[in-house]
N, C-alpha and C positions, 0 to 999 in steps of 0.2 A: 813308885813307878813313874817313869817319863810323863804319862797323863795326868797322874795326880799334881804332878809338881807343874805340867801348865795350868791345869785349872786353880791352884793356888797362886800361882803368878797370875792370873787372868783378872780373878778373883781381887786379888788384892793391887792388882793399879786401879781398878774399875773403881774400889771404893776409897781412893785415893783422888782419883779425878772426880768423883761425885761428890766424896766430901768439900774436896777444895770447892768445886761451884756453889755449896750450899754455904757453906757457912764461908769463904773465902772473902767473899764482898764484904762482908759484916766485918770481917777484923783488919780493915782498912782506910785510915780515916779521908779516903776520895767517895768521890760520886760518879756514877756510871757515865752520869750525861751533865755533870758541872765543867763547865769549860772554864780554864785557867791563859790567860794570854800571854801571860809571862812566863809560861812553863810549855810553848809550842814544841814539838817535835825531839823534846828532849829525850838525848839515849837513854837506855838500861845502866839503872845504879841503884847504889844504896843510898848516898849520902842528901838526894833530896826527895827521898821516897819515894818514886816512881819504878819502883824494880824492874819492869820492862818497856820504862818509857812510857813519852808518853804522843799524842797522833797532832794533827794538823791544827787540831781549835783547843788544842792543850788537855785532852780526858784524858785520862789513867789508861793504860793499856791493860795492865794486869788487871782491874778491876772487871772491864769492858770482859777482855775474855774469857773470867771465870763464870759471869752474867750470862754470856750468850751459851758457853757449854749448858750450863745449868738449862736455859731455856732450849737447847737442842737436844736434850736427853727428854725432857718431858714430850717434847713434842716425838722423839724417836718411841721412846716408850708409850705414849697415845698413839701413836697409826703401829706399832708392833701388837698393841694388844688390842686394835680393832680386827689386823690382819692373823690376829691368832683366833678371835674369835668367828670372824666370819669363816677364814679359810677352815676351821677347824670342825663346825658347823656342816658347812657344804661341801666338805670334799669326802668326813667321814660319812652323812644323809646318802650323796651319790654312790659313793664304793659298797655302803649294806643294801641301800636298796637294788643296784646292778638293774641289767635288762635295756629297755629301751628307756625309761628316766632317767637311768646311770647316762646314757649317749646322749640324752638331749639335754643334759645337764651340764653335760661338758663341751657340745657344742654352743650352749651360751657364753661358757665360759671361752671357747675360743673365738666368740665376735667381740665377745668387752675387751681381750688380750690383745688383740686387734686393732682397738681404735687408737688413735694418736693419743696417749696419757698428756704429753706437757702442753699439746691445744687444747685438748678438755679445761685442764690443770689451769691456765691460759684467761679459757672464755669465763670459765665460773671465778675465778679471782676479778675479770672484770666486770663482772654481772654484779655480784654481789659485795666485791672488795675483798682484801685482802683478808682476811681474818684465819686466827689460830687454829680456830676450830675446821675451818672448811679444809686449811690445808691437812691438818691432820690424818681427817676423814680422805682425802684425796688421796696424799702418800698408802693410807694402811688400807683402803680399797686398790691401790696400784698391787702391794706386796701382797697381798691374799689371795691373789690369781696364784703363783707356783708353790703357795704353803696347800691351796686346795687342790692343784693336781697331782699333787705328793701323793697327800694325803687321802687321797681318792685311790690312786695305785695299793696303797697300803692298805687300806679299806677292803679293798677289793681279793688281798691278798689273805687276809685272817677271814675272809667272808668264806672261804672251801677249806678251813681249818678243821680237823675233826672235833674243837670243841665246841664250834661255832654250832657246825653239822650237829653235833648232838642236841644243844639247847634247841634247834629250828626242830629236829625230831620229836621232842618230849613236848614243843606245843610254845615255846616260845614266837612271839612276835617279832618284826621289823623295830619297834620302840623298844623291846626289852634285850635285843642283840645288839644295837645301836649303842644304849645307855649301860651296860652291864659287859658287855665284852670287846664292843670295837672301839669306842671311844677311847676307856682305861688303859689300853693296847697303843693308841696312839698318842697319847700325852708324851711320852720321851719321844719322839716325832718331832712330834709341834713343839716342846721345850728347845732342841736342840736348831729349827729351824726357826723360831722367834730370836734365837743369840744372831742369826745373819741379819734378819728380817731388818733388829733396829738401828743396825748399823745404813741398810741399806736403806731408811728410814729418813736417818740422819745424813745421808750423803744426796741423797734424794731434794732435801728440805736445804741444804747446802748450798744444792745448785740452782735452785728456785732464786732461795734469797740472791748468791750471788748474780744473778739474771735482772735481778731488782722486782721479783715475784714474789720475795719474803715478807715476812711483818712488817708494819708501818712502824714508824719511828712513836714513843719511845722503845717500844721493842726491840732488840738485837739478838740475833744468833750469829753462830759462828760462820757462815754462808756471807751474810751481811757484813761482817770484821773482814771476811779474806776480801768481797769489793774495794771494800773502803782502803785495806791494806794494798791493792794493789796499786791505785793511784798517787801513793805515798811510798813504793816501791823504792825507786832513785834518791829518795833522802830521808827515807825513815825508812827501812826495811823489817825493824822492828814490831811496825804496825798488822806486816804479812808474816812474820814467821811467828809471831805469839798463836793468835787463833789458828795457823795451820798444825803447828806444834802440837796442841790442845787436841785435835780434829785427827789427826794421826795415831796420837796415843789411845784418842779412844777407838778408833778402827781394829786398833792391834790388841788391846784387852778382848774386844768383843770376838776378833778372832781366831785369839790362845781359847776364850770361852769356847766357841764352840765346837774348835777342833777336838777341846779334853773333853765334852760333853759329846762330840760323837765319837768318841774312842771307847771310854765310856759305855754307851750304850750296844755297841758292838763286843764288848768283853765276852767272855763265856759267860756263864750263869750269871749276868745282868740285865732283870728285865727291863 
């Protein structure tokens, strides 16, 4: 079927591009941050191994870029599964328990929606510094605002279910309708919205870095390549189309993912 066949293309660039970032550095004999001054701005070749070149203080291009993937998937997948856990947490709690907690729970959730994200994003990277960890937590509390008013909707909607109605009948509680029949319910949910979550994760932490709000040096991500790659635009172009290339391809996996994952779970007889 159509779906199956994107989710196995989806599937299989994904682990294509993940493999190359993990193990891609390693079967390389450059160094991410060795600068070479005899080998400045040189094109894409084979013949003095730099396959896609290499930047202004002479680093490997390809090395850099499979580096910085690798570190923007971790960091996507850290605020994706912060933004799955909380969102998933708080939107399923508000949608069982309904009434006036379900409303005052979501109007906190629309004063934090609210607030300016990239000033926050902003003052705490200068409070504290730039660090992996803060940005993380930052991006995957940004994305866990609309995985939790999904998911609140959704919540809300299996909550006047007749099997819901029945367990609440028979004596069931608020914890045993939660953990036993809304949550289960909403896993393909939350699955299929974590496939956008880390993209949007990843494009999030892109635009930071590119901003110069990214990891401090020696860390790179792909955000921080397309900077660099821009001011080297006019006589390395190279520099900017490796990492965009890279950042592209994973957009479009992640989004074959989870258009067959929500095709998928709209099928008939697919719970």
């Amino acid at each position: 079927m159509p779906g199956d066949r994107s989710l196995r293309i989806a599937i299989g660039l994904f682990f294509v591009l993940a493999l190359a970032s993990l193990v891609g550095p390693w079967l390389r004999p450059f160094d991410a941050w060795h600068t070479d001054w005899t080998q400045l701005q040189i094109a894409p070749g084979i013949t003095h191994g730099h396959w896609l070149g290499s930047d202004a203080i002479g680093r490997d291009v390809f090395v850099r870029t499979l580096l910085a993937g690798r570190v923007s998937l971790l960091l996507g997948f850290g605020a994706g599964a912060i933004a799955l856990l909380f969102g998933l947490a708080y939107g399923a709690l508000a949608g069982t328990l309904g009434g006036a907690i379900e409303r005052l729970m979501m109007r906190a959730l629309d004063v934090v929606s609210a607030l300016p994200f990239l000033l926050i994003v902003v003052l705490l990277l200068t409070l504290f510094g730039r660090s992996g960890v803060l940005l993380v937590v930052a991006v995957g509390v940004y994305a866990c605002i609309d995985l939790a008013r999904m998911l609140r909707a959704e919540a809300a909607r299996l909550r006047v279910l007749p099997f819901v109605q029945a367990a609440r009948a028979l004596g069931a509680g608020p914890w045993w309708l939660l953990t036993r029949h809304i949550v289960p319910n909403l896993l393909g949910f939350a699955v299929v919205y974590l496939s956008l979550a880390i993209p949007q994760a990843i494009l999030v932490e892109s635009f930071l870095s590119f901003l110069g709000l990214g990891l401090d040096e020696p860390s790179v991500s792909l955000g921080g390549l397309l900077a660099e790659g821009v001011q080297e635009l006019e006589d390395a172009p190279w520099v900017l189309l490796a990492p965009g290339g890279f950042l592209a391809a994973l957009l479009i996996a992640f989004t074959l993912l989870g258009d067959a994952l929500r095709a998928r779970l709209q099928r008939p007889g697919v719970a």
